[in-house]
TIMIBA-100531 format. One record per residue (C-alpha): residue in three letters; x, y, z. Coordinates in steps of 0.1 Angstrom, whole numbers, padded with zeros to 4 digits, always signed. Example, Ala and Ser with C-alpha at 12.3 -4.5 7.8 and 13.67 -1.06 7.14 Angstrom:
! TIMIBA-100531
ala+0123-0045+0078;ser+0137-0011+0071;
END
This chain:
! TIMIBA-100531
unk+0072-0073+0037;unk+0060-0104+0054;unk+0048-0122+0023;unk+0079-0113+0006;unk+0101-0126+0035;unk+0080-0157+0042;unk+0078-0166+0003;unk+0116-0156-0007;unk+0107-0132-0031;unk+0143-0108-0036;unk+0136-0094-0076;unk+0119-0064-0081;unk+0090-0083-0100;unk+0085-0105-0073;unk+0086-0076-0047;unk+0059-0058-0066;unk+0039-0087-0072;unk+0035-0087-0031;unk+0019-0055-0032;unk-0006-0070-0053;unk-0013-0100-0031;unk-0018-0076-0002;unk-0041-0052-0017;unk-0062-0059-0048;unk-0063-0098-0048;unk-0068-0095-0009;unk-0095-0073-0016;unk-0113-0094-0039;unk-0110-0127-0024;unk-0124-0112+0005;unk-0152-0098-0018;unk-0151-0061-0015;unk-0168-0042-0046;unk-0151-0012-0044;unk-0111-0012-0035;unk-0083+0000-0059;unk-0082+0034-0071;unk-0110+0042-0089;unk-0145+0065-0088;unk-0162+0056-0063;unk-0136+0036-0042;unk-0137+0041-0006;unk-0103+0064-0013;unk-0081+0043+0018;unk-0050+0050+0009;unk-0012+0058+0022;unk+0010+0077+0003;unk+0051+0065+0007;unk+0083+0086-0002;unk+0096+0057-0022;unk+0108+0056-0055;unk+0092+0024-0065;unk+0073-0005-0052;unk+0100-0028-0044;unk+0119+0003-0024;unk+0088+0009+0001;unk+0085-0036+0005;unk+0122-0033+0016;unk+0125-0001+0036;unk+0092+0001+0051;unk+0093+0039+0056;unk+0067+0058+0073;unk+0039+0071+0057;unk+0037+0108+0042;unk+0005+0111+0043;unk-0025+0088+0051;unk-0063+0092+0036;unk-0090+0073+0053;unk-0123+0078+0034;unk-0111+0106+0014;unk-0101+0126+0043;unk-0067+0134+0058;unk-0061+0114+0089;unk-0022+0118+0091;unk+0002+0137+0069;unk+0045+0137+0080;unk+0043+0174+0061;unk+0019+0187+0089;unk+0037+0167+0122;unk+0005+0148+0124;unk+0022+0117+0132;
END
């Protein structure tokens, strides 16, 4: 949300180009092998009810679930808030 509001972006495009910038191209410029979802992958991840990318940059809901290392650390369905 920060890039987007720092750099203007307001299209959808440019919304979901910010997700980009703050996970996979963060992730290699700061040289970490194995990010993105993929085999392998340390499997960090959080899990939004949104209907798309530019939806969850905007609304910044709370996360439904969230997966640290492949485990469940936090999950709204559960009340582990």
């Amino acid at each position: 949300m920060l890039v987007a509001y720092r750099s203007g972006f307001r299209t959808d495009p440019d919304l979901t180009s910010c997700l980009e910038l703050a996970t996979s191209a963060a992730a290699s410029v700061l040289g970490l092998a194995d990010h993105g979802l993929q085999p392998g992958a340390h499997a960090d991840l959080l899990v939004l009810d949104v209907a798309s990318v530019p939806q969850a940059i905007i609304e910044r809901p709370a996360p439904a679930l969230v997966i640290r290392r492949g485990r469940v650390r936090a999950s709204s369905a559960l009340g582990d808030q």
